[in-house]
Chimera marker file (.cmm) of the C-alpha trace (Angstrom):
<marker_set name="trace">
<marker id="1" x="8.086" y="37.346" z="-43.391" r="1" g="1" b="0" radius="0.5"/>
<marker id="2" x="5.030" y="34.850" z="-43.055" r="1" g="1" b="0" radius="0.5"/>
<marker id="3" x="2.062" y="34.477" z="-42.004" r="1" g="1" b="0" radius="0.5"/>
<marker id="4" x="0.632" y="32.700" z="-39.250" r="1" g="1" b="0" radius="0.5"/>
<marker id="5" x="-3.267" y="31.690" z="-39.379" r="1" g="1" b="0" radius="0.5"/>
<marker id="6" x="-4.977" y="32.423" z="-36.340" r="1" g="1" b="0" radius="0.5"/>
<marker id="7" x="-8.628" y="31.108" z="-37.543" r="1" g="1" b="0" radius="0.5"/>
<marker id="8" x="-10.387" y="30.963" z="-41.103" r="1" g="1" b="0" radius="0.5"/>
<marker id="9" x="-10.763" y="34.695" z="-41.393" r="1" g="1" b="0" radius="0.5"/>
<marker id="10" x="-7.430" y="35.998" z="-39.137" r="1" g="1" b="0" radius="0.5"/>
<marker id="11" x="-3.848" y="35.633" z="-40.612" r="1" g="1" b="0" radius="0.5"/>
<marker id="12" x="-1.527" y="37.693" z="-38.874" r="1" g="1" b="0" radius="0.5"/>
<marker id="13" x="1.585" y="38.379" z="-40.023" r="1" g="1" b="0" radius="0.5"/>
<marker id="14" x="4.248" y="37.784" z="-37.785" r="1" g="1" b="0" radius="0.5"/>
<marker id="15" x="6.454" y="40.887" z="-38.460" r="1" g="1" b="0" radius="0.5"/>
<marker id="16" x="3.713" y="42.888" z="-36.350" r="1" g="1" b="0" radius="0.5"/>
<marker id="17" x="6.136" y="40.574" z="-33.928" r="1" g="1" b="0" radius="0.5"/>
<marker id="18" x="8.651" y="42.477" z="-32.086" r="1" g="1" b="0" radius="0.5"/>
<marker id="19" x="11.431" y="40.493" z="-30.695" r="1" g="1" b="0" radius="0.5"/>
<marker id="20" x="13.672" y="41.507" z="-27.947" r="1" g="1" b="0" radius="0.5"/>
<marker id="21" x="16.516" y="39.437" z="-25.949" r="1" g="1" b="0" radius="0.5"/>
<marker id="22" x="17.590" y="39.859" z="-22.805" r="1" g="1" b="0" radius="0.5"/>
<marker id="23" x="19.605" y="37.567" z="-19.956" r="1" g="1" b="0" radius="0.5"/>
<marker id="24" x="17.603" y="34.737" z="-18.979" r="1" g="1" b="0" radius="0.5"/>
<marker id="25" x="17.438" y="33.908" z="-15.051" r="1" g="1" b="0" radius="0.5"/>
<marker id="26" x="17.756" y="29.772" z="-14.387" r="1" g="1" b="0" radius="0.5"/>
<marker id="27" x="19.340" y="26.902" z="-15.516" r="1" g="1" b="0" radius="0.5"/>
<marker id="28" x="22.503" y="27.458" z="-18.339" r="1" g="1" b="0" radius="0.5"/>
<marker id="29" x="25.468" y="27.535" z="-15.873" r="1" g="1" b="0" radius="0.5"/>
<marker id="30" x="27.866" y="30.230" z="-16.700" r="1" g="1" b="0" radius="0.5"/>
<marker id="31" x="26.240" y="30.841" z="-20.127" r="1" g="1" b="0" radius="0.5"/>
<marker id="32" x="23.123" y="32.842" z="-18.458" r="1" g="1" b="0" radius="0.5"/>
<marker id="33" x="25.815" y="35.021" z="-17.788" r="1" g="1" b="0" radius="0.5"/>
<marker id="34" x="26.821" y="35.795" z="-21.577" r="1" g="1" b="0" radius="0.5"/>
<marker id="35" x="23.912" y="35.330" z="-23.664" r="1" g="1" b="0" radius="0.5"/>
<marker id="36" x="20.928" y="36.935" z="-23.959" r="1" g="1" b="0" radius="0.5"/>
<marker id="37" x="18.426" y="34.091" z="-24.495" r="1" g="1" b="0" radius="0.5"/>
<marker id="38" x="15.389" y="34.865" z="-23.239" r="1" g="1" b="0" radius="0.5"/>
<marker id="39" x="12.829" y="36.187" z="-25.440" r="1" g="1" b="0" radius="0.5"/>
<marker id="40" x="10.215" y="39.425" z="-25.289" r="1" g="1" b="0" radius="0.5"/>
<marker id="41" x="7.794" y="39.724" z="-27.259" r="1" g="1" b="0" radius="0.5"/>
<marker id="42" x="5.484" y="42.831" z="-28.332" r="1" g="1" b="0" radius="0.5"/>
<marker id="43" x="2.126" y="42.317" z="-30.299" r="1" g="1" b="0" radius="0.5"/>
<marker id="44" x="0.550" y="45.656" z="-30.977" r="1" g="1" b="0" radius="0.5"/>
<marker id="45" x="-2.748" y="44.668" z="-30.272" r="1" g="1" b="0" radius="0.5"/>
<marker id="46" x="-4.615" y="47.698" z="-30.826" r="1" g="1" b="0" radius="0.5"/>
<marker id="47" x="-3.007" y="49.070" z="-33.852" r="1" g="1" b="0" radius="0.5"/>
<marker id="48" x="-2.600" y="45.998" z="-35.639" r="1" g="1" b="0" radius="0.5"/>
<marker id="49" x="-4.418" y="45.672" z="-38.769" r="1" g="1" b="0" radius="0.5"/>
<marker id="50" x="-5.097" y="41.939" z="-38.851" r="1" g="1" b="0" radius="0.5"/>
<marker id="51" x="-7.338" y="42.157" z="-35.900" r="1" g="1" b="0" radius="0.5"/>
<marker id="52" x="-11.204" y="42.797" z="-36.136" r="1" g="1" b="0" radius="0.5"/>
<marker id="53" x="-12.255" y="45.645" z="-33.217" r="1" g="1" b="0" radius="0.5"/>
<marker id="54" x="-14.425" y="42.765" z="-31.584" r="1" g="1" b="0" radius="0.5"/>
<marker id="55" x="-11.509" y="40.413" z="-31.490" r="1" g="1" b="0" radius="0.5"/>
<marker id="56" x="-9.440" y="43.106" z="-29.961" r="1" g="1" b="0" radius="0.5"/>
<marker id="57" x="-11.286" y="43.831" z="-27.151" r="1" g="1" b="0" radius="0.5"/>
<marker id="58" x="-11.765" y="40.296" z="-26.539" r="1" g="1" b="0" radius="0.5"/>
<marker id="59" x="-7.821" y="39.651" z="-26.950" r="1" g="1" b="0" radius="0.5"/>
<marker id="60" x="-6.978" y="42.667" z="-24.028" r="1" g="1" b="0" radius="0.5"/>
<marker id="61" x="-9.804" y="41.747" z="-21.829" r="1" g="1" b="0" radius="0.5"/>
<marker id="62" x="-8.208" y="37.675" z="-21.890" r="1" g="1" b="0" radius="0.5"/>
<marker id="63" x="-4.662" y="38.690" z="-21.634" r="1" g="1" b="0" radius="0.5"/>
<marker id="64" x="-5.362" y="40.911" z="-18.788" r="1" g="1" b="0" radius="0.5"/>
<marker id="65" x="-1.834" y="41.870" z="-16.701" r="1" g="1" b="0" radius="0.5"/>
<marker id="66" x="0.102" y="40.599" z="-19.911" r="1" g="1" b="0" radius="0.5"/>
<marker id="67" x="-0.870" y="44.236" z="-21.665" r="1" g="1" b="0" radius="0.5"/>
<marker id="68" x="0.914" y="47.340" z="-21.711" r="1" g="1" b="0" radius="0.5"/>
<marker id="69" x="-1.099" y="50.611" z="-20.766" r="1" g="1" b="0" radius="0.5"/>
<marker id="70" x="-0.585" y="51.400" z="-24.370" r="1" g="1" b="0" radius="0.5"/>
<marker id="71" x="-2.068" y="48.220" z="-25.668" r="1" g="1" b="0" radius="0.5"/>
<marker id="72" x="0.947" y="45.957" z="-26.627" r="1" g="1" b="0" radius="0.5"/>
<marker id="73" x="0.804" y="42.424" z="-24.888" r="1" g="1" b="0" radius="0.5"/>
<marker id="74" x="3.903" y="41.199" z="-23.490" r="1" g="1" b="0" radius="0.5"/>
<marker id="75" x="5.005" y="37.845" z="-23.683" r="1" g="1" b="0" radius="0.5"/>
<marker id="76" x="8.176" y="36.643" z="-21.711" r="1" g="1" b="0" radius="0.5"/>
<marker id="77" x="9.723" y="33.092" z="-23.010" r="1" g="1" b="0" radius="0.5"/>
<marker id="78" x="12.644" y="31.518" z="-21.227" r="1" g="1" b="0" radius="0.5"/>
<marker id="79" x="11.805" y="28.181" z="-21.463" r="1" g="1" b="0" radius="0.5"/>
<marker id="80" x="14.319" y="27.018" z="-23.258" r="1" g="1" b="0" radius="0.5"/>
<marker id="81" x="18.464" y="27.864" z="-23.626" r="1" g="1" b="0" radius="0.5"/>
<marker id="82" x="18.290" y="28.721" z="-27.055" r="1" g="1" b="0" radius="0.5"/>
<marker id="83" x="16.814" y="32.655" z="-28.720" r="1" g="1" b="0" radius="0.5"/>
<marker id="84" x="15.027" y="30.754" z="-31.244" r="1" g="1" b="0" radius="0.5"/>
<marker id="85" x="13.159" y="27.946" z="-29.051" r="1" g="1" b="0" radius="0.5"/>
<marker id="86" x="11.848" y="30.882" z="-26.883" r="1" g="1" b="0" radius="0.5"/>
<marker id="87" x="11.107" y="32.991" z="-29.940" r="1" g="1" b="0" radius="0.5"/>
<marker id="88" x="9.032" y="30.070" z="-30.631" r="1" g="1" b="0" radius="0.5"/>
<marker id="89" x="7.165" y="29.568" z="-27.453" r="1" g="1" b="0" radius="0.5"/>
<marker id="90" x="6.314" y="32.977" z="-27.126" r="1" g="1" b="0" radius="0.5"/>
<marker id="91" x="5.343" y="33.153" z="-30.511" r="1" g="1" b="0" radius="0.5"/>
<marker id="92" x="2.930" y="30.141" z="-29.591" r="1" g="1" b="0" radius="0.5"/>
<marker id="93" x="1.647" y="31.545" z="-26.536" r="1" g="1" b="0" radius="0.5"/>
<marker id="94" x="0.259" y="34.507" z="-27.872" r="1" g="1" b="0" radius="0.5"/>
<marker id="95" x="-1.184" y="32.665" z="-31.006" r="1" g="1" b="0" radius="0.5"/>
<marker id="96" x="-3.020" y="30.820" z="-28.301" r="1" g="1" b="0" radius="0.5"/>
<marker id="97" x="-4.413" y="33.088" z="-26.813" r="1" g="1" b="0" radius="0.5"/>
<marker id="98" x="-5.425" y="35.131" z="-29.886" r="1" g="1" b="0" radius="0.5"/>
<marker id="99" x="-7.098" y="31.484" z="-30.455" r="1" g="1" b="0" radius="0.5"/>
<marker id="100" x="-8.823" y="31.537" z="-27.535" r="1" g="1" b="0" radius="0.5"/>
<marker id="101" x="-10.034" y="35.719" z="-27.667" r="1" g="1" b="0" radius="0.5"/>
<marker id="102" x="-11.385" y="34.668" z="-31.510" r="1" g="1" b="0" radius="0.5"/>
<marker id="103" x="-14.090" y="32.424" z="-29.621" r="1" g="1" b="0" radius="0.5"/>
<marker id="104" x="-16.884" y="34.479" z="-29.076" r="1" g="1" b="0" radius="0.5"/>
<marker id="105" x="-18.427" y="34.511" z="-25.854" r="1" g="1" b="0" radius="0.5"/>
<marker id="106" x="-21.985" y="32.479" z="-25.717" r="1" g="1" b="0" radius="0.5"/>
<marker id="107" x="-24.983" y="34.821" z="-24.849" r="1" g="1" b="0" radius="0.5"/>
<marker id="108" x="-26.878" y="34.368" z="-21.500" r="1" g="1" b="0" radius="0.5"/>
<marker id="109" x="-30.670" y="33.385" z="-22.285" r="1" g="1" b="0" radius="0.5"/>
<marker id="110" x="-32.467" y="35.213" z="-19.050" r="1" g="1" b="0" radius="0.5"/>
<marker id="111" x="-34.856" y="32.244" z="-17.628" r="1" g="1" b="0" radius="0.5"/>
<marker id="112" x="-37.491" y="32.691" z="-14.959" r="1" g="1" b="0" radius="0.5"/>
<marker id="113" x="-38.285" y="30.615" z="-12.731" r="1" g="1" b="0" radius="0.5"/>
<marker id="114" x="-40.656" y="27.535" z="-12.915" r="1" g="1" b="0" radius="0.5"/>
<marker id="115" x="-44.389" y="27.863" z="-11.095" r="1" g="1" b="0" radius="0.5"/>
<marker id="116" x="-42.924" y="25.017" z="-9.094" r="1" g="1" b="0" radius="0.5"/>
<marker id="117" x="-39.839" y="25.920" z="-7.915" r="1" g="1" b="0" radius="0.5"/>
<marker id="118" x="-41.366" y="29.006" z="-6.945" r="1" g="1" b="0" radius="0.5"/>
<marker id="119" x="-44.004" y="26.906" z="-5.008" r="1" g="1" b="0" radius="0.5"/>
<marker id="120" x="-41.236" y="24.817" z="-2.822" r="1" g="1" b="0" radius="0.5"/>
<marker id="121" x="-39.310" y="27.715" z="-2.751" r="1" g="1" b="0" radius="0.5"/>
<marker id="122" x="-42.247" y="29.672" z="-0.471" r="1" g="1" b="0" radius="0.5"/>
<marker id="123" x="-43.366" y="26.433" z="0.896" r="1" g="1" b="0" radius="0.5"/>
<marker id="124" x="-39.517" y="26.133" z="2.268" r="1" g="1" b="0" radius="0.5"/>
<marker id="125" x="-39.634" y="30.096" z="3.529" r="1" g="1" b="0" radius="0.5"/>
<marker id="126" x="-42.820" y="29.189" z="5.005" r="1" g="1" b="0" radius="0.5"/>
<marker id="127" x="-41.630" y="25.826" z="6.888" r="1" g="1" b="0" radius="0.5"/>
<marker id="128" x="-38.766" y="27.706" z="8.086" r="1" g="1" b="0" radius="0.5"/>
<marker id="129" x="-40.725" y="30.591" z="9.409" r="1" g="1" b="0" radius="0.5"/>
<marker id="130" x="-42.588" y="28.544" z="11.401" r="1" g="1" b="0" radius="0.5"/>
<marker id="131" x="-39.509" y="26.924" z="13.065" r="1" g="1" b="0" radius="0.5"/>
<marker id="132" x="-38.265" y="30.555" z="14.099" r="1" g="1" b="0" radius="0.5"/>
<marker id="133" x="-41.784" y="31.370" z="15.112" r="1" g="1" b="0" radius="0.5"/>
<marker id="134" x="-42.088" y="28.363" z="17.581" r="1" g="1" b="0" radius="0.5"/>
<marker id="135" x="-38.475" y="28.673" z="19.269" r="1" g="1" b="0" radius="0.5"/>
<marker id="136" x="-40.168" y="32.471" z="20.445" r="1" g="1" b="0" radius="0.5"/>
<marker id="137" x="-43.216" y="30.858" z="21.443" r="1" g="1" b="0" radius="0.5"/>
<marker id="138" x="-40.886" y="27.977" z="23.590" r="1" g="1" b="0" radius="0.5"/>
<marker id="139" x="-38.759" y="30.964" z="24.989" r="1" g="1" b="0" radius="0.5"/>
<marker id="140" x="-41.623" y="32.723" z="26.404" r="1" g="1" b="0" radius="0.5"/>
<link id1="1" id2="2" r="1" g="1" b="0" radius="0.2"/>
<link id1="2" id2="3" r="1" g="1" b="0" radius="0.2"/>
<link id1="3" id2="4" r="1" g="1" b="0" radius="0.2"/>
<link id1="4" id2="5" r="1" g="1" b="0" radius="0.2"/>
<link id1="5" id2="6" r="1" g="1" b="0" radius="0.2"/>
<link id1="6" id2="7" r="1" g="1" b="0" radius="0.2"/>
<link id1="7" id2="8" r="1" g="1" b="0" radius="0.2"/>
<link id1="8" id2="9" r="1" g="1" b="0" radius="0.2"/>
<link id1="9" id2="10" r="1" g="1" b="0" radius="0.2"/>
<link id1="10" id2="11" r="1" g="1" b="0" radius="0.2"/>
<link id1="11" id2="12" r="1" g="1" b="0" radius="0.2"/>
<link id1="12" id2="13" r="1" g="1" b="0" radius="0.2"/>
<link id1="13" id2="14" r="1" g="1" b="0" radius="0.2"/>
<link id1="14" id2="15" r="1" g="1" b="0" radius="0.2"/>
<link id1="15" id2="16" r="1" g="1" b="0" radius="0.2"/>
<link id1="16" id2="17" r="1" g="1" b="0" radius="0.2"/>
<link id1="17" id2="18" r="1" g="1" b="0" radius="0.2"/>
<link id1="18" id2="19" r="1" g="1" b="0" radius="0.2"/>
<link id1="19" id2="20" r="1" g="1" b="0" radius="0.2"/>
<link id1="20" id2="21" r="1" g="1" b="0" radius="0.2"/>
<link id1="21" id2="22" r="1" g="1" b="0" radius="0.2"/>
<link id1="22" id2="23" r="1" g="1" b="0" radius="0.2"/>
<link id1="23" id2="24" r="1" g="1" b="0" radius="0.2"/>
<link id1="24" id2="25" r="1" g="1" b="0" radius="0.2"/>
<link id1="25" id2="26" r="1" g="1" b="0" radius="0.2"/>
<link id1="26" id2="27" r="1" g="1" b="0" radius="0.2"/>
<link id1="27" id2="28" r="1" g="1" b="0" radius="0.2"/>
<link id1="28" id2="29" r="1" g="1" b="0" radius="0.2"/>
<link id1="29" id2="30" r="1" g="1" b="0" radius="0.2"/>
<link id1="30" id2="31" r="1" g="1" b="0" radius="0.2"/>
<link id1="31" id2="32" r="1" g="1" b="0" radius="0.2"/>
<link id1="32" id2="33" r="1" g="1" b="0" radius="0.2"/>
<link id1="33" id2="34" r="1" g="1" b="0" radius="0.2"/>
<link id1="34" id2="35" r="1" g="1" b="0" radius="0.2"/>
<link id1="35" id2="36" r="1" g="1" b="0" radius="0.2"/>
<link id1="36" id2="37" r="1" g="1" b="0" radius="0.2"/>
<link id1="37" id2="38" r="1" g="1" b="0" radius="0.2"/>
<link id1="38" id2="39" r="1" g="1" b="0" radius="0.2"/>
<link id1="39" id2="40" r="1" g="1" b="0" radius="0.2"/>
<link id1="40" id2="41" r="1" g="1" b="0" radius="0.2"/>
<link id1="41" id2="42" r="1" g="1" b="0" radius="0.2"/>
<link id1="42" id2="43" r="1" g="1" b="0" radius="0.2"/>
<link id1="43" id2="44" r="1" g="1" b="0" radius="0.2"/>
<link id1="44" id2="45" r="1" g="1" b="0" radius="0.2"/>
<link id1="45" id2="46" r="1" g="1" b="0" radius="0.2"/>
<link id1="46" id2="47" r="1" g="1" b="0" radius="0.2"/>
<link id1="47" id2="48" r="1" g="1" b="0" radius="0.2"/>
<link id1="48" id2="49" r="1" g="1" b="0" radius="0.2"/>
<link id1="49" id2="50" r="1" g="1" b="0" radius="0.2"/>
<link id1="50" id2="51" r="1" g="1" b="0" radius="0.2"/>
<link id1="51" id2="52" r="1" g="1" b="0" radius="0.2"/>
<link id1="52" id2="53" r="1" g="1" b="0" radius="0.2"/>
<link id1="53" id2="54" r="1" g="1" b="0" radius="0.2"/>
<link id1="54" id2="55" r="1" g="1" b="0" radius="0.2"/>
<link id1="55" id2="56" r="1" g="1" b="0" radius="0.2"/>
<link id1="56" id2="57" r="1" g="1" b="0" radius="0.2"/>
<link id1="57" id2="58" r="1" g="1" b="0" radius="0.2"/>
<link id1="58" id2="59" r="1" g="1" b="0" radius="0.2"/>
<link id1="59" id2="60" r="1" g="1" b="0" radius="0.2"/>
<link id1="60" id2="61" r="1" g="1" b="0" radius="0.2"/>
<link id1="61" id2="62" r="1" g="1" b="0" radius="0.2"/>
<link id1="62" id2="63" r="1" g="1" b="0" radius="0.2"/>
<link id1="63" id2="64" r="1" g="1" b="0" radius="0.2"/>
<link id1="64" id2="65" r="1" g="1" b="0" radius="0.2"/>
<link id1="65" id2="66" r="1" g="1" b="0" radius="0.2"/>
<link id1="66" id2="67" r="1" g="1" b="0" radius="0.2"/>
<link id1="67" id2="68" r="1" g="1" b="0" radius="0.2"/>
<link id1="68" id2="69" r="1" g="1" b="0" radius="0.2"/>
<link id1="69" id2="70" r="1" g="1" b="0" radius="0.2"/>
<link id1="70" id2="71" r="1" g="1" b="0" radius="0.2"/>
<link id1="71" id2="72" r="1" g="1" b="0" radius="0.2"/>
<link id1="72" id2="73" r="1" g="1" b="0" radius="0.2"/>
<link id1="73" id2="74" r="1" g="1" b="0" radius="0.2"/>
<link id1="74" id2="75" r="1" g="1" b="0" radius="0.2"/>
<link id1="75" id2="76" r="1" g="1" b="0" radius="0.2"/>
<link id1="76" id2="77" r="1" g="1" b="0" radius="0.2"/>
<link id1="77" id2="78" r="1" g="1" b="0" radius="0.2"/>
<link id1="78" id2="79" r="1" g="1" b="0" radius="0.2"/>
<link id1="79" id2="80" r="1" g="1" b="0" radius="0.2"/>
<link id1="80" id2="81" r="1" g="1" b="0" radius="0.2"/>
<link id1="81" id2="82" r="1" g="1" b="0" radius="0.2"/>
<link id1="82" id2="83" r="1" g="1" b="0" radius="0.2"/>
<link id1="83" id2="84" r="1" g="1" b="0" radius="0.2"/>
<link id1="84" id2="85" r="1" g="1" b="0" radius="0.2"/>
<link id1="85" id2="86" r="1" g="1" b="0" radius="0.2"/>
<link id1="86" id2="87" r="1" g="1" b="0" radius="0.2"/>
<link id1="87" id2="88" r="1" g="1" b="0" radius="0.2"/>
<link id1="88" id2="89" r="1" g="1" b="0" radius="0.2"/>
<link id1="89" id2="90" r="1" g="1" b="0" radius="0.2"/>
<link id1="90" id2="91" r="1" g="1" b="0" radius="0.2"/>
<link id1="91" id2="92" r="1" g="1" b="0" radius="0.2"/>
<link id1="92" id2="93" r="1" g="1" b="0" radius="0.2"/>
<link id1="93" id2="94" r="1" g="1" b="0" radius="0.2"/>
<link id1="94" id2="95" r="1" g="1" b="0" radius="0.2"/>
<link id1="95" id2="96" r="1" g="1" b="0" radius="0.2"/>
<link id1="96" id2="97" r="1" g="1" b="0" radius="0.2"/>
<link id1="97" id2="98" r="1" g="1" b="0" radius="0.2"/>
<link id1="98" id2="99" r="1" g="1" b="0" radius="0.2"/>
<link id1="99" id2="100" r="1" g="1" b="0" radius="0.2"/>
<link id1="100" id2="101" r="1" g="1" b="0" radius="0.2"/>
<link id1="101" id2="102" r="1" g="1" b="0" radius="0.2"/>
<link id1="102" id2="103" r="1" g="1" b="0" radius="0.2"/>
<link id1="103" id2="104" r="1" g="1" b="0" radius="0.2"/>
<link id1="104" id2="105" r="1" g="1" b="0" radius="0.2"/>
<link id1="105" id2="106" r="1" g="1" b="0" radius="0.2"/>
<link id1="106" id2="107" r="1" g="1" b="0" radius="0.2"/>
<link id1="107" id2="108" r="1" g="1" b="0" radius="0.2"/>
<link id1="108" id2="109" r="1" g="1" b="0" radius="0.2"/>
<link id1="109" id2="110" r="1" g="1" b="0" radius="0.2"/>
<link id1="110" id2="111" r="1" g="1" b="0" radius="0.2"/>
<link id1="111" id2="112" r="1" g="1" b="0" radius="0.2"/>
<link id1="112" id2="113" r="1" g="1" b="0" radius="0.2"/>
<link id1="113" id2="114" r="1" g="1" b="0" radius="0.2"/>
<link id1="114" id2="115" r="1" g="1" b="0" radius="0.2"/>
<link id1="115" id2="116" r="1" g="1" b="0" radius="0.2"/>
<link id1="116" id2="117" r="1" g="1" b="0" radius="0.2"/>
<link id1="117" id2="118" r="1" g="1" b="0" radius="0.2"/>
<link id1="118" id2="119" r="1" g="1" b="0" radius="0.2"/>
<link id1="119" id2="120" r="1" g="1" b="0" radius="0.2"/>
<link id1="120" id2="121" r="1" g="1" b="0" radius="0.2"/>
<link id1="121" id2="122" r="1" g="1" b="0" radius="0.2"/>
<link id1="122" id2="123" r="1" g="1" b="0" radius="0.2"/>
<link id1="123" id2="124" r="1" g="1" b="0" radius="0.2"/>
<link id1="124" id2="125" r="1" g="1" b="0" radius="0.2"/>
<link id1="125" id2="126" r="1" g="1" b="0" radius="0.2"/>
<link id1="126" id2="127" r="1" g="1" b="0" radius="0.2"/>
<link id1="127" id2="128" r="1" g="1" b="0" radius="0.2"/>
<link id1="128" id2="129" r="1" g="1" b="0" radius="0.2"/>
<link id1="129" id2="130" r="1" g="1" b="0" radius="0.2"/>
<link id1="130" id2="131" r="1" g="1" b="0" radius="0.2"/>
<link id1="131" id2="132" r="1" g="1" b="0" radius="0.2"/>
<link id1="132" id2="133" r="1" g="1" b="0" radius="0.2"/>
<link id1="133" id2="134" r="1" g="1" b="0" radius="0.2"/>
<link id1="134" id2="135" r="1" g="1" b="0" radius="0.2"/>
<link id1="135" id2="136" r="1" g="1" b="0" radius="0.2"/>
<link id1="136" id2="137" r="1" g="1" b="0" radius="0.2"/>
<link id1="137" id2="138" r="1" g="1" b="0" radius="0.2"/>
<link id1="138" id2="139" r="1" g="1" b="0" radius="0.2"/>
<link id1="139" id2="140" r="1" g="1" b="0" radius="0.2"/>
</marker_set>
């Protein structure tokens, strides 16, 4: 049991980790037959206590098909031929992206428009009404 720092404030502990192995497809000759190498991983996201609510939302919203309809995000890892190197990567991957859902999200300033740009922007509308408004002028 340890614990795996996500930022300064978020440690999870990685028993909230659950692990299951099943036969991995690819490379591994007859031993994708026998072994059961590829790793699944579970991460509780919405029950788990190491998350803040803000984080969690993020954290579903940025893992998108990877979540259950219950909330769990699945992580598939069959990288590599042995359990433990894809208990690793998928233990990675979802650290990374826990990384990436801890970022907030930058707030939009609302701008308006400059005098000018509004200016060229009619003076354009203008230019090209009068274009439209010779061609039915030529036609007739």
């Amino acid at each position: 049991m340890s614990l795996i720092q996500i930022t300064a404030g978020v440690v999870i502990d990685d028993s909230e980790f659950e692990f299951t192995f099943v036969r991995a497809s690819g490379p591994g000759g007859q031993n994708v037959n026998k072994v059961a190498t590829a790793a699944l991983l579970r991460f509780d996201v919405v029950h788990s206590p190491s998350l803040p609510k803000d984080l969690q939302a993020r954290l579903l919203t940025l893992a998108g098909r990877r979540v259950s309809g219950s909330g769990e995000i699945i992580i598939q890892a069959r990288r590599f031929r042995t359990q433990e190197g894809n208990r690793r990567d998928a233990v990675e991957r979802v650290v990374e992206l826990i990384r990436a859902a801890a970022v907030p999200p930058k707030r939009r300033r609302p701008t308006r428009p400059t005098a000018s740009s509004k200016r060229r922007r009619l003076e354009g509308k203008r230019r090209r009404g009068e274009i439209k408004r010779l061609r039915t002028d030529e036609e007739l």
